[in-house]
Every structure is written in C-alpha cells, then in structure tokens.
C-alpha positions, 0 to 999 in steps of 0.5 A: 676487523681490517687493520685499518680500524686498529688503534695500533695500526692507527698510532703507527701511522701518525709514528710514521708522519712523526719520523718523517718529519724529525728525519727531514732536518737530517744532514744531506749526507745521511739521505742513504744512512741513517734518514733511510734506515729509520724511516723504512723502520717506521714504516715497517710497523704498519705496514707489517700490522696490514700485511698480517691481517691479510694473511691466514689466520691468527698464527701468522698475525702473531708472528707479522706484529713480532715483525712489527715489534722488532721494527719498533725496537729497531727505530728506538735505537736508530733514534737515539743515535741521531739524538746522540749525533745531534741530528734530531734538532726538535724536541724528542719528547712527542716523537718518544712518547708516540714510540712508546705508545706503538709499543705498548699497542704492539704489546697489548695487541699481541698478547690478545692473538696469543689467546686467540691461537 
C-alpha cells in the first residue's frame, strides 16, 4: 500500500493545511521562529510517513514513523507555546483535536509494523 492511501498520512496532511492556517495570524517577527519551527514540525510528519514507505522494508518504516512521532510531539510543545503567548488568535480545540488524532494514527500504524518485523 503506497503512503498516500494511508488514513495517518491522510489526517497529517489536513494537520498540516491546519498549521498553515493558525500559523499565518502569527507576529511578523516570529517568520524565522516560531511560524518556522512549527510548520517544518507539521510537515515532517508526513513527509517522514512518505519517505519510509519508499524505503526497504518494514525496519526502516518503523524507525521513519518513530521520526514522524517525535515530530508530532515536537509540534504539540511548539503549539502550546504560542497558545501561551497568545499567538494563536483561533480557537485551538480543532487544530488540538487533529494533533491528537495523528497521534493515535502514528500509534496505532507503528505498533502494526512492530508485528510485521
């Protein structure tokens, strides 16, 4: 199955177009910081789902969706401080919600590879 028929690939993208979105109200002045930092965190998931699904087998799948892990939990930390310095202007629930489903995607998408290995 290519990546793109993936639900978890599929739900990252539309986390991504969700970051885009809450990032483009940010301060002028975060455009090198923070708006930067978040959306390559967004768009690693993906794109790390993608980039190991090309690769040799179930082995380095495994460790390219730990990749994709790690950036999902990199971007909850960056959200939450912009929602501490008010950066997020929005309501945070559906950008939250969307993270937390990646998550579980990533979760459950991973512990089906391990049994694969």
């Amino acid at each position: 199955m290519g990546h793109k028929e993936l639900d978890v690939w599929k739900e990252s993208m539309l986390l991504v177009q969700l970051v885009y979105k809450v990032t483009a109200d940010f301060p002028k002045s975060e455009n090198f910081g923070l708006t930067s930092q978040i959306r390559r965190s967004a768009v690693s998931i993906p794109s790390n789902i993608a980039e190991g699904s090309a690769r040799n087998g179930f082995r380095e799948l495994y460790q390219f969706v730990g990749v994709a892990m790690g950036s999902a939990s990199e971007l909850e930390t960056q959200l939450l401080i912009a929602k501490d310095l008010n950066y997020i202007t929005s309501d945070f629930k559906p950008i939250e919600e969307q993270l937390l489903k990646v998550r579980k995607l990533l979760t459950g998408y991973k512990n089906y590879i391990k049994t694969k290995l």
